[in-house]
Every structure is written in structure tokens, then in C-alpha cells.
N, C-alpha and C positions, 0 to 999 in steps of 0.2 A: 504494500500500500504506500502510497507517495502523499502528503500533504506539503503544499505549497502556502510556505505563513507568511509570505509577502516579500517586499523589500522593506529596507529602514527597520529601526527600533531595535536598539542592543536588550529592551525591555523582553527580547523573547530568547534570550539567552538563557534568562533564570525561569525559562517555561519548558526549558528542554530543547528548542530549536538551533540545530549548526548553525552559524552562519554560511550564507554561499555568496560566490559574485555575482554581482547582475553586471548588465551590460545593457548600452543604449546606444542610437545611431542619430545623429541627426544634423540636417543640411541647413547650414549658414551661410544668407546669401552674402554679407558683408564678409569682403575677403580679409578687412582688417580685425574684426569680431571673429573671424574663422582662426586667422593667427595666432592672437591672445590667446585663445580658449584653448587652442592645439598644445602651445607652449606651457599653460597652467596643466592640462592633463599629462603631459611628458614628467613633469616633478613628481604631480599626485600617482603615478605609476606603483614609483619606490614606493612611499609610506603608503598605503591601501596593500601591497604586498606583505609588508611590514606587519601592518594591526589586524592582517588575514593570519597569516602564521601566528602573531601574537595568543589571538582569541580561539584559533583551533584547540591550544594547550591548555585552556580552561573550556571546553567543553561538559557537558553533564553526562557523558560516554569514556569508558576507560579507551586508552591508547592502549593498541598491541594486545 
């Protein structure tokens, strides 16, 4: 059985819920707004990586 708890809210953490990634797509017509945005998500890469691995390790599920 699969339940899907949404995106957002580290409040389902202490419900039992992993975290997962999400992902989204979206077309920016302003090529200077496209730039910015590219550039902040390039940084946000590393730490989202980061506070993924972090939180895996506090999960409500033993490891191994």
C-alpha cells in the first residue's frame, strides 16, 4: 500500500512519514527572472541534499 502525505510540513515527521523529494518544472518567460532563479536553485542543490540525508537519520524506521 502506498500513501502519498503530500509535500511540505516536517510536522509529519513525528507522524511516521519519510521524507521524499519533490520536484517541479516551470517556464519563465523573463530570461533575467529565469537566470536568478537558475542561479539560487544551483546553491539550494547542496543544502536540500544536505537536510535530505540529514533527516533520513532521524526517521521513525530503524536503518539496516
Amino acid at each position: 500500500m502506498h500513501y502519498d502525505a503530500g509535500a511540505q510540513g516536517e510536522h509529519k515527521r513525528t507522524r511516521g512519514f519519510t521524507p521524499e523529494l519533490t520536484r517541479s518544472a516551470h517556464w519563465l518567460a523573463n530570461p533575467r527572472l529565469h537566470q536568478a532563479v537558475a542561479r539560487f536553485l544551483e546553491g539550494e542543490r547542496g543544502a536540500i541534499a544536505v537536510y535530505a540525508a540529514e533527516l533520513q537519520q532521524h526517521t521513525a524506521f530503524r536503518h539496516g
